[in-house]
C-alpha positions as CSV (number, residue, x, y, z in Angstrom):
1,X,79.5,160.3,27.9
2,X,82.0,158.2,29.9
3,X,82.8,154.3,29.0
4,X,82.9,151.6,31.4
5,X,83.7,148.1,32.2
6,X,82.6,145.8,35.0
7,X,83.2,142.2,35.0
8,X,80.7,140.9,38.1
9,X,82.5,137.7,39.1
10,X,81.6,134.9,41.5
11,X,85.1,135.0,42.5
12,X,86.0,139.4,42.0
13,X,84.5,142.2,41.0
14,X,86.0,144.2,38.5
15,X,85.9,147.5,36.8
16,X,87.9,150.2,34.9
17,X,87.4,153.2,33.1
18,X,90.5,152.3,30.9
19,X,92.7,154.6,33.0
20,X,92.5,152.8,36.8
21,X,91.2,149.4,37.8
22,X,89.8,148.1,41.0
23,X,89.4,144.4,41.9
24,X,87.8,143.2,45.2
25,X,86.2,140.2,46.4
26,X,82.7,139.3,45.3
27,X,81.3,139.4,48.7
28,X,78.5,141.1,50.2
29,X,78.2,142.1,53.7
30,X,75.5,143.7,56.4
31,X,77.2,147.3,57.3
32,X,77.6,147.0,60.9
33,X,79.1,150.0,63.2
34,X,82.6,150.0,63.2
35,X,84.3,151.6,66.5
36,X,87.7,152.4,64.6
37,X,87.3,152.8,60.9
38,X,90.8,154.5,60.4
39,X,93.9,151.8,59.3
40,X,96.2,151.0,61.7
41,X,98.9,151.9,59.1
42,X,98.5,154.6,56.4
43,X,99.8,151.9,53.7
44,X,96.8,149.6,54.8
45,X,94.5,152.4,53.7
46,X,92.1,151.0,51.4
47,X,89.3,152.4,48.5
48,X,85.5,152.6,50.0
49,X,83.8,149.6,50.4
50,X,81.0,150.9,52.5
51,X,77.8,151.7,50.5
52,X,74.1,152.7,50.8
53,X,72.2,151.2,47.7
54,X,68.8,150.7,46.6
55,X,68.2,152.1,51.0
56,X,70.3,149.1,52.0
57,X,73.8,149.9,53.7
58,X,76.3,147.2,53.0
59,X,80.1,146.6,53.0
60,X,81.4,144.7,50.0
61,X,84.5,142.9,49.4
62,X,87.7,142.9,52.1
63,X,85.7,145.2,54.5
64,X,82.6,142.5,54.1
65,X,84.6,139.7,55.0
66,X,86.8,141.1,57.9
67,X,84.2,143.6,59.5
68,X,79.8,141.9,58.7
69,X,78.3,139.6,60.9
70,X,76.2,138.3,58.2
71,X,78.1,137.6,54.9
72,X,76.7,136.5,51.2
73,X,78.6,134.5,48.7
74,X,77.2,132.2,46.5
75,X,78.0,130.2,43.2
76,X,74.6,129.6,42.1
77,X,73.9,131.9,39.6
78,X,70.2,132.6,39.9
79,X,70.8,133.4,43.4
80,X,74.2,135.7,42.6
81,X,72.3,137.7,40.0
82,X,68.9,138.3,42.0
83,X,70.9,139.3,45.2
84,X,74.3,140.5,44.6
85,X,75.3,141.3,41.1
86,X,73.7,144.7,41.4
87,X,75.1,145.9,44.5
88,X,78.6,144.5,43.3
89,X,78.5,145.8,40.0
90,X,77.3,149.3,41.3
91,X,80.0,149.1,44.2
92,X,82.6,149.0,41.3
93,X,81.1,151.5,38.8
94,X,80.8,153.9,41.8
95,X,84.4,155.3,41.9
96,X,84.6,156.1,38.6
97,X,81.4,158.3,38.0
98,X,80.7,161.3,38.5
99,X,77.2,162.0,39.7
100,X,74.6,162.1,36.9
101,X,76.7,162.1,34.2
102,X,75.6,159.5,31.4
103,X,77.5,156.1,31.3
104,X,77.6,153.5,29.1
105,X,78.8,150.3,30.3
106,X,80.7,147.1,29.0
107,X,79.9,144.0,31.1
108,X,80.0,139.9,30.2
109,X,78.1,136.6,31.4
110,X,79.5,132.9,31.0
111,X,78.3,131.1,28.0
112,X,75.8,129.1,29.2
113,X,74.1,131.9,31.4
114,X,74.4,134.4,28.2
115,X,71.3,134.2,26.2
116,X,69.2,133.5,29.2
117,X,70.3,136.2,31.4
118,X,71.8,138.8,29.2
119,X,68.4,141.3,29.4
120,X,67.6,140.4,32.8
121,X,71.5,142.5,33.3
122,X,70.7,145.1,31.2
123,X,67.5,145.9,32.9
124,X,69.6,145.5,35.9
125,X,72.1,148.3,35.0
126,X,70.5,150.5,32.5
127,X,68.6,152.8,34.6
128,X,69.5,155.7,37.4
129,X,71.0,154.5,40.6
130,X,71.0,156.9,43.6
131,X,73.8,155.5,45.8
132,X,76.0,156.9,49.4
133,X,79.6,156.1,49.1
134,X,80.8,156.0,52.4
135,X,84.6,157.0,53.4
136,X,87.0,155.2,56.0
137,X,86.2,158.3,58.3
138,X,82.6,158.8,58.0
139,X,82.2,160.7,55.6
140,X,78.8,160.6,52.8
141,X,78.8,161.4,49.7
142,X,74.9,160.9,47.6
143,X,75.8,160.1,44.1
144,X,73.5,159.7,41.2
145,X,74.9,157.0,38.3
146,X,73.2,157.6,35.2
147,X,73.7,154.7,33.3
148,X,72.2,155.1,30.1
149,X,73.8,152.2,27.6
150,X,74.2,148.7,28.5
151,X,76.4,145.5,26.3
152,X,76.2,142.5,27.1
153,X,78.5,140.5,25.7
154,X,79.8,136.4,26.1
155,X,82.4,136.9,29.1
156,X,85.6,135.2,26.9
157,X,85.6,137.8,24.4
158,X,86.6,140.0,26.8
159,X,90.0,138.5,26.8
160,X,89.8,138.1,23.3
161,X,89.2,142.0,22.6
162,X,92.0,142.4,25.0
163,X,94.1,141.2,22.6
164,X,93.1,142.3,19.3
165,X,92.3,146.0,20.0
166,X,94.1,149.3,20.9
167,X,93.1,151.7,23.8
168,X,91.6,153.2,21.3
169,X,89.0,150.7,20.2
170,X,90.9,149.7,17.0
171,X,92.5,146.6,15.4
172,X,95.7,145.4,17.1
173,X,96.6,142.2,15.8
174,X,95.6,141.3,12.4
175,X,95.7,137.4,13.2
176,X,92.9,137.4,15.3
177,X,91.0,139.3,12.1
178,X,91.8,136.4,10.1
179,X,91.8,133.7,12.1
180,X,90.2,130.6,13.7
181,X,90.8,131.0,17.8
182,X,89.8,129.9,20.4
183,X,89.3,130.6,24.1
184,X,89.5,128.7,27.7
185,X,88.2,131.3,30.2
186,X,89.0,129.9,33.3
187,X,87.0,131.6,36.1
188,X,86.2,131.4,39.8
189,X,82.5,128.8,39.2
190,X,82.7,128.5,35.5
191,X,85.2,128.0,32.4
192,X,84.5,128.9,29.3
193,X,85.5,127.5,26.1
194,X,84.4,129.6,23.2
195,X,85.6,130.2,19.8
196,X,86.3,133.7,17.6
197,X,86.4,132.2,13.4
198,X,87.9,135.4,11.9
199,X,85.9,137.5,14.7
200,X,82.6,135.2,13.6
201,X,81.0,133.8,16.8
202,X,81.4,130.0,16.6
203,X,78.1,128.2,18.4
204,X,79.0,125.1,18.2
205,X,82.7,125.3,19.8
206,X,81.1,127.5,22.7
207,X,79.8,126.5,26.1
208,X,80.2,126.7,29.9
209,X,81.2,123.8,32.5
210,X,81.3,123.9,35.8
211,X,84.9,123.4,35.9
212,X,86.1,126.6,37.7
213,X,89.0,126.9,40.2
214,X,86.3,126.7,43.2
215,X,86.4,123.1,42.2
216,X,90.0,122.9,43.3
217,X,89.5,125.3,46.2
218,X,86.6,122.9,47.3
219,X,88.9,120.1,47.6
220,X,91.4,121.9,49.5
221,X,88.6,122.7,51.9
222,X,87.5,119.4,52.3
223,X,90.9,117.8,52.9
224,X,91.4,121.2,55.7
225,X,88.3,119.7,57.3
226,X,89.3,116.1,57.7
227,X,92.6,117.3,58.9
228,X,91.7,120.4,61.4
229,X,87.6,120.1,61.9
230,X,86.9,123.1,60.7
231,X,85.3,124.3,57.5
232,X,87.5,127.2,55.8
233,X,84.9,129.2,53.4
234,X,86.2,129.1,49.8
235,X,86.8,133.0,49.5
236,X,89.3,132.7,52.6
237,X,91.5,129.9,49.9
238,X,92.5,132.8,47.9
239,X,95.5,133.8,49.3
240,X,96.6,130.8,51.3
241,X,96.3,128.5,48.4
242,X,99.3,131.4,46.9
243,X,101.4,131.4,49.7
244,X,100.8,127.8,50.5
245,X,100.4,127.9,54.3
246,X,97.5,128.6,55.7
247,X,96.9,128.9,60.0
248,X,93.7,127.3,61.6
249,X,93.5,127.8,65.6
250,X,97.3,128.5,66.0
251,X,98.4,125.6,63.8
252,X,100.2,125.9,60.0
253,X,99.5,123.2,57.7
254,X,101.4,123.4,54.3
255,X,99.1,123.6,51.6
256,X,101.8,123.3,49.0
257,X,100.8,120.0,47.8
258,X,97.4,120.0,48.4
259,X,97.3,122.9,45.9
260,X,99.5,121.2,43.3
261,X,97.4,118.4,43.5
262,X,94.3,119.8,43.2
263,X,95.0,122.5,40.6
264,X,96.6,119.5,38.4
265,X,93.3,117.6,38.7
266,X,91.4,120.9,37.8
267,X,93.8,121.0,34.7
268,X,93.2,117.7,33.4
269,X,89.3,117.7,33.7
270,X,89.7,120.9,31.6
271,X,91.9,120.1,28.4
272,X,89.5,116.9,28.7
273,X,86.3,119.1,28.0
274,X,88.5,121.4,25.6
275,X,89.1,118.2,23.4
276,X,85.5,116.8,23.9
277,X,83.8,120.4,22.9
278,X,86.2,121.2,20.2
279,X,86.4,117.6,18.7
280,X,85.5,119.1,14.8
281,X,87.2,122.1,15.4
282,X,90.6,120.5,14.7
283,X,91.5,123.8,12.5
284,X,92.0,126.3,15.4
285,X,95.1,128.5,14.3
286,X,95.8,129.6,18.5
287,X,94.3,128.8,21.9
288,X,94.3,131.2,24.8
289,X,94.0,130.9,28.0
290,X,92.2,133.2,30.4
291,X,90.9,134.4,33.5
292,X,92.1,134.5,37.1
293,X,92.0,131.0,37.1
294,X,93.3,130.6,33.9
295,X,96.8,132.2,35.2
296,X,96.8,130.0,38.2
297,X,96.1,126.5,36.0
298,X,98.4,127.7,33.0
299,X,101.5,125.6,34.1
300,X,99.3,122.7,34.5
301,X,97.5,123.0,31.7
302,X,99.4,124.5,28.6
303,X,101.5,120.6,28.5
304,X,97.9,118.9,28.3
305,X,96.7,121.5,25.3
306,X,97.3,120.5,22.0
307,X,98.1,123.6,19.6
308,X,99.9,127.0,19.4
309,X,98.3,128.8,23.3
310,X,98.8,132.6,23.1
311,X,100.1,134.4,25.8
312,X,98.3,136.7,27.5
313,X,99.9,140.4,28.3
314,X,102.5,139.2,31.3
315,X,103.0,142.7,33.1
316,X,98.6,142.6,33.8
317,X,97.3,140.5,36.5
318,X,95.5,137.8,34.9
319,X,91.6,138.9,36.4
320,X,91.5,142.0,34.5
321,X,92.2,140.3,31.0
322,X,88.2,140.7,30.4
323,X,87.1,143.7,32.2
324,X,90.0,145.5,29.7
325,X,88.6,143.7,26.8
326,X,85.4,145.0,27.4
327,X,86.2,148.4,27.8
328,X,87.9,148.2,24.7
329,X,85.0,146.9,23.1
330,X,83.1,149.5,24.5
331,X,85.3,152.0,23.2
332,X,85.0,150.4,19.3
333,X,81.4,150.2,19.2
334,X,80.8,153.9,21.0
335,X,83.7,156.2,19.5
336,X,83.6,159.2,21.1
């Protein structure tokens, strides 16, 4: 029995067997013939991201987005879980299994998606998969993933578990045992405020809005099109809206306060919802903030949060703070 975690965003995919961790983006591509497959440099060598599922070869991810004439990406959820979460989520697992040995799997949903969708994902995952993993060079390799356990479990605990257990499943920190905390899980479509009363699952303080960084990256886009005429795709924002810059047809516009303005927008429509959904619970002990788009909206947001916000582990990149929860979890509920 092996234990793993996959957090199937609309942003990344992400998955770790507690040991290595693999993050790409959550984009699915038709697997079209590639002349030269080799990188042009050995450091720009990258994990496979070439795949044969369910008799469908795709690329996922990077590869998707630089190499497939036909791309998917979507932030409708219906539409995400019916056409892409599988072959994401199976893309991710992949590396990490070893043919037919039995898995059991950690993954999460948003709040507002959880009760609704949460057996359509086990079904999803808890059954035999015959998959190809295909190499850089050429190479096949037929893989059976028996995955033979499913949890489900509300996507903010994730980060929560994070921080209250050990690698080895068990209490951490005996605060979060005790106490009354609560969570903004900050993703790519969806955050998600949700609240742990000493580990109880709090209802009431618990529900998803559709404030999620896209919202920001959709404004950047817009204001790109007004100024250049063309229509950058939201997944292509990731890494300009860091750097700042981004090039359309030869020219550089500075996205540097674009992003600052939109991100602080994003901020203060958040902490609005935070006090609006958490209006009775006026005796949280700590707040923490989450998610990949919890790390970028932190500096925006922590002066507009009222309360002690806990820090999330500094040395781990921010979009792994729930796959590593859930592993942990994982690990709790299925000692070895």
């Amino acid at each position: 029995m092996r234990i793993l975690a996959v957090d199937i965003g609309f942003g990344y995919t992400k998955a770790t067997d507690g040991r290595q961790f693999q993050v790409f983006k959550s984009i699915v591509g038709e697997a079209n013939p590639i002349q030269f497959a080799e990188a042009l440099l050995p450091s720009q060598a990258a994990q496979p991201r070439h795949f044969a599922i369910d008799e469908e070869e795709v690329f996922v991810g990077e590869l998707a987005e630089a190499q497939s004439r036909g791309r998917g990406f979507t932030l409708d959820h219906a539409q995400f879980l019916a056409k892409y979460a599988k072959i994401l989520g199976l893309a991710a697992l992949a590396p990490f299994a070893e043919h037919g040995d039995p898995l059991r799997v950690v993954t999460g949903l948003p709040i507002s998606f959880f009760r609704k969708y949460k057996d359509t994902v086990t079904t999803m995952l808890q059954q035999r998969h015959n998959i190809t993993v295909v190499q850089a060079n050429g190479a096949r390799e037929d893989k059976t993933l028996y995955i033979e356990k499913v949890r489900v479990i509300p996507q903010p605990f994730g980060s929560l578990f994070n921080l209250m257990l050990d690698g080895q499943g068990k209490a951490l920190q005996q605060r979060f045992l005790t106490e009354k905390i609560g969570v903004i899980d900050i993703g790519f479509r969806t955050t998600d405020f949700s609240i742990s009363d000493k580990t109880r699952y709090s209802e009431r303080g618990s529900l998803s809005t559709d404030s999620g960084i896209s919202v920001a990256y959709n404004a950047i886009s817009n204001l790109l099109h007004e100024k250049s005429g063309t229509q950058v795709e939201l997944y292509r924002l990731y890494e300009a809206a860091a750097r700042g810059v981004i090039k359309i047809k030869g020219h550089k516009y500075d996205l540097t306060a674009l992003v600052q303005q939109a991100y602080s927008q994003l901020a203060t429509r958040i902490a609005i919802e935070a006090s609006r959904v958490w209006a009775d619970d006026w005796d949280m002990d700590a707040i923490v903030i989450t998610g990949g788009g919890g790390m970028i909206l932190a500096p925006y947001l922590q002066t507009q949060i009222e309360g002690e916000v806990l820090a999330m582990p500094p040395d781990q990149d921010a979009r792994l703070n729930n796959v590593i929860g859930y592993w942990k979890y994982g690990v709790h509920i299925w000692p070895g």
